[in-house]
N, C-alpha and C positions, 0 to 999 in steps of 0.2 A: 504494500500500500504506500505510494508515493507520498502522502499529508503524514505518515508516522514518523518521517524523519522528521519533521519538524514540530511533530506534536501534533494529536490530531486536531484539534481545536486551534492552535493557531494556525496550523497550513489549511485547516480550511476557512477561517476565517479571513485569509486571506485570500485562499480562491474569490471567496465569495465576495468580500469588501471592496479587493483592489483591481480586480480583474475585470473589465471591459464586455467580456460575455465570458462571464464564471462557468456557466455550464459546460461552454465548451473545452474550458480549461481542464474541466472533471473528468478521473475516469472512474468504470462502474464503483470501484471501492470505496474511492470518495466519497460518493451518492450513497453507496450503502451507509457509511459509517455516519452522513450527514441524517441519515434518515433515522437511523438508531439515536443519534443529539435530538433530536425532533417527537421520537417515538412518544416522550412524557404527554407532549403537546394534542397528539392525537388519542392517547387515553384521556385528554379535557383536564390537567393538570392547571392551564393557563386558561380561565375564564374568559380573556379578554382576544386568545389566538388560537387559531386553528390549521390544523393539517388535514386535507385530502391525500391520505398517502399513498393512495394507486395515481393520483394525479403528478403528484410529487416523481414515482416512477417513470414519468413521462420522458424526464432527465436521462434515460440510462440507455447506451448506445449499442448496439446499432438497432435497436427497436425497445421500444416503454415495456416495463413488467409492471408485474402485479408489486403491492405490496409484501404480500407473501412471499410472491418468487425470489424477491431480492433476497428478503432473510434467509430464507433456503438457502439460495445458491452463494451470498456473500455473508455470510452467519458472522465469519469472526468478526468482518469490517462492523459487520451490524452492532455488534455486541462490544466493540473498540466505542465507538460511537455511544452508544448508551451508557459503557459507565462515565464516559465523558460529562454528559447529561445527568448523571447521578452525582457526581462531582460539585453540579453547578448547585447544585439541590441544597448543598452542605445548609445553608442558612434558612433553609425550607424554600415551600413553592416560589414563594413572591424571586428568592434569589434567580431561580432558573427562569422562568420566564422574561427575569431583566434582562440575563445571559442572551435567552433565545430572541429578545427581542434588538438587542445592540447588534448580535451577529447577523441578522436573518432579513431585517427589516429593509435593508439597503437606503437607511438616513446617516448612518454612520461609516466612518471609514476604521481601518485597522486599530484607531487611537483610541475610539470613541467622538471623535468628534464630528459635526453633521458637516456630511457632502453639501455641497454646493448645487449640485443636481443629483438627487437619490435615483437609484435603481431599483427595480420593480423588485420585489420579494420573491424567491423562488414559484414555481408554478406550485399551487395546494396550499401553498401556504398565505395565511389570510390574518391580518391583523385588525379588530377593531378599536379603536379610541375612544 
C-alpha cells in the first residue's frame, strides 16, 4: 500500500487535500483503507455526515465495486484504514468526525487551513451544516 509509507492518514490526506484530482492519484488500496477511515461515518457515528459507500466504491479502478467487494478483496487496507478511524475516536465521536470532516471535506488543505477554492468531497460522501 503506497499511503503506508507515509502513514496512512497523512499520505492520504494528502492525496486527498493536495492533489488536483485525488482520485486519480489513488490506487484501489488507498480507496480501500480511505473507506475503512470513513467506515464509522456510514454506521451514522457523525450525525451531521454521511457515507454512500457503494457510491464511495465508484472510486476504485478499472471498474466501481460494491462496498462489500472492496472489504473482501482489500480487507487489510480496509482494516489499516479503520483502526486509523479508531485512532481518531480517542477523545470520542465528536473527535473523529472533526478528523473526518478537516480531511474529507475538501475546505481545508494538509495544515488545516481553508483553501481558497475547496474541492468537492469525495463521491458518497455528504456533509451537512
Amino acid at each position: 500500500m503506497r499511503i503506508a509509507k507515509l502513514g496512512i492518514a497523512a499520505g492520504l490526506a494528502a492525496l486527498l487535500i493536495l492533489g488536483a484530482e485525488p482520485a486519480a492519484a489513488m490506487n484501489n488500496e488507498d480507496i480501500a483503507g480511505a473507506l475503512g477511515m470513513l467506515w464509522r461515518v456510514h454506521e451514522g457515528a457523525c450525525p451531521k455526515i454521511s457515507l454512500d459507500a457503494d457510491r464511495f466504491g465508484g472510486l476504485m479502478k478499472p471498474t466501481a465495486m460494491t462496498a462489500a467487494e472492496i472489504r473482501k478483496r482489500y480487507a487489510e487496507a480496509f482494516a489499516q484504514g479503520y483502526a486509523v478511524g479508531g485512532e481518531w475516536q480517542a477523545g470520542g465521536p465528536q473527535d473523529y468526525c472533526k478528523a473526518v470532516r478537516e480531511l474529507f471535506d475538501g475546505k481545508s488543505d494538509f495544515f488545516g487551513n481553508a483553501k481558497t477554492t475547496p474541492d468537492a468531497p469525495p463521491p458518497g460522501l455528504t456533509f451537512r451544516d
